[in-house]
C-alpha positions in Angstrom: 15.5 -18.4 1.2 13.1 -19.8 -1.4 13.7 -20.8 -4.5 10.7 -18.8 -7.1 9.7 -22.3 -8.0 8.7 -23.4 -4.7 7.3 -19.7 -4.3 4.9 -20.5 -7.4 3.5 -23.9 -6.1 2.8 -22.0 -2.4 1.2 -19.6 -4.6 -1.2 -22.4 -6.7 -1.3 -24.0 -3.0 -3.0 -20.8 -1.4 -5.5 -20.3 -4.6 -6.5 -23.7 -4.6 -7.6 -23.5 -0.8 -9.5 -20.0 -1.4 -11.1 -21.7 -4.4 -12.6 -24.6 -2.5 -13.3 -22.9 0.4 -15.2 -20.2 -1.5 -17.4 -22.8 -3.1 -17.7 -24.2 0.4 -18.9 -20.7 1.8 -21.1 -20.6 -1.4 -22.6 -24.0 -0.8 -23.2 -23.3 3.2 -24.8 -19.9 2.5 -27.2 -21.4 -0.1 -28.2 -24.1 1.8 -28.4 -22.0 5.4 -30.3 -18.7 3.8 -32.6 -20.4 1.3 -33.3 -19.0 -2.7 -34.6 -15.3 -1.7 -31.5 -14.6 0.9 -28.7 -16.1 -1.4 -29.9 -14.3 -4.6 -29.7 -10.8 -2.7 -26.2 -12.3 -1.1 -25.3 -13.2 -4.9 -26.4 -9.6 -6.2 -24.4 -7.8 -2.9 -21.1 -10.5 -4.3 -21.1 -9.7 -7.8 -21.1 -5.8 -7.2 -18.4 -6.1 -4.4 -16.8 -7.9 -7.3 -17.1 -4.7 -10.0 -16.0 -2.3 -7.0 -12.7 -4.7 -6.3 -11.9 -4.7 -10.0 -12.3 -1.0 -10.5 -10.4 -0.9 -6.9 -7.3 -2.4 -8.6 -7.5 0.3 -11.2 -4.2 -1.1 -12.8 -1.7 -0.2 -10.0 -0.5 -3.5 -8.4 0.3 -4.6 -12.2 1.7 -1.0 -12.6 3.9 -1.5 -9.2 5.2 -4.9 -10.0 6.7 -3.4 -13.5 8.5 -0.2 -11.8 9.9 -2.4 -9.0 11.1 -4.9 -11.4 13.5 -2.5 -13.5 16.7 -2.0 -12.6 17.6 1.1 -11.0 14.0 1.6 -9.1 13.4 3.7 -6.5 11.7 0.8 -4.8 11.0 2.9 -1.4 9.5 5.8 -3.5 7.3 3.1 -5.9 6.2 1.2 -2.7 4.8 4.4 -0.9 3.1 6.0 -3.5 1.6 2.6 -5.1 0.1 2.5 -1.4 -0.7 5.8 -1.4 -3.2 6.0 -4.4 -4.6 2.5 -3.8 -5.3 4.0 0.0 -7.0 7.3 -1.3 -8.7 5.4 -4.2 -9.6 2.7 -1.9 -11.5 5.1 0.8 -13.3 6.5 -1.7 -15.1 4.3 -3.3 -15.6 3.1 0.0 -17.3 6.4 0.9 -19.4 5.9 -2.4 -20.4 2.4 -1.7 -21.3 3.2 1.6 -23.0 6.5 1.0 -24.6 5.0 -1.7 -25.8 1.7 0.0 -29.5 2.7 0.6 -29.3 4.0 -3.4 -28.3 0.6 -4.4 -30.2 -1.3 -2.6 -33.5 0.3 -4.1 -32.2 0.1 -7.2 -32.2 -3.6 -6.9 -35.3 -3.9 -5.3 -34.2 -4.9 -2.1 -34.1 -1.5 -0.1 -34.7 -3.6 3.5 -31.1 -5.0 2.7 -29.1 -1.8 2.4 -26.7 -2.7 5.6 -25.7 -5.7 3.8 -24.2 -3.5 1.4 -22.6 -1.1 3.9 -21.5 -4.7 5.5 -20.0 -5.3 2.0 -18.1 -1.9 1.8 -16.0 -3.1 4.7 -14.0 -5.7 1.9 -13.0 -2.5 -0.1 -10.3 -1.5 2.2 -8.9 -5.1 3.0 -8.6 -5.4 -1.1 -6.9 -2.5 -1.2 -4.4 -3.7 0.8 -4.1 -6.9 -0.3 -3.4 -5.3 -4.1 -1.0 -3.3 -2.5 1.3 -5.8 -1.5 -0.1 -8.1 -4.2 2.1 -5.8 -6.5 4.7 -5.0 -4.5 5.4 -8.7 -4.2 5.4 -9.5 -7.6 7.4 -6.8 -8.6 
């Protein structure tokens, strides 16, 4: 079993690499789709990246404080964190998806609204990952 120390550092270890390989991505992208493509890939990013934080919604942070206390019902607080983050999770999905073509007119790209709906895919893997995110930390 690990010690929480070496936990930590395989922690920094594993942000580190999804740092530089994000800036790698960022740098291939820009380079490969030129100024026009990138800047709707930017605009698609940055409101994946609103949706994920509103995705969170406070339960991984909420998780990881119920499962730390003494006493827990740590089988009870697992299923149910999972259970809102799932339901929350598929619908903003449904949203962003429905909502794609919407969005994309809005930012005056409506020929790119499947990038969107491509986009809405990430809002279930997030979901998961904040599951266990604060299951593990709790």
């Amino acid at each position: 079993m690990s010690s929480p120390g070496r936990g930590t550092a395989h922690l920094m270890v594993a942000q580190m690499v999804l740092l530089v390989s994000g800036f790698a991505v960022s740098v291939l992208l820009a380079r490969g789709l030129g100024p026009v493509d990138f800047g709707v890939y930017g605009v698609v990013m940055s409101v994946l990246g609103w949706l994920e934080r509103t995705l969170n919604a406070g339960v991984p942070g909420a998780a990881a404080s119920m499962l730390s206390r003494e006493g827990a019902e740590h089988s009870s607080t697992e299923r149910s964190a999972r259970a809102v983050l799932l339901w929350w999770a598929m619908f903003l999905f449904a949203v962003f998806w429905l909502g794609a073509p919407g969005l994309a007119a809005y930012f005056s790209v409506p020929q790119h609204a499947d990038v969107f709906r491509i986009a809405a895919l990430n809002i279930p893997a997030m979901a998961l990952f904040y599951t266990y995110e604060g299951i593990l930390k709790g």
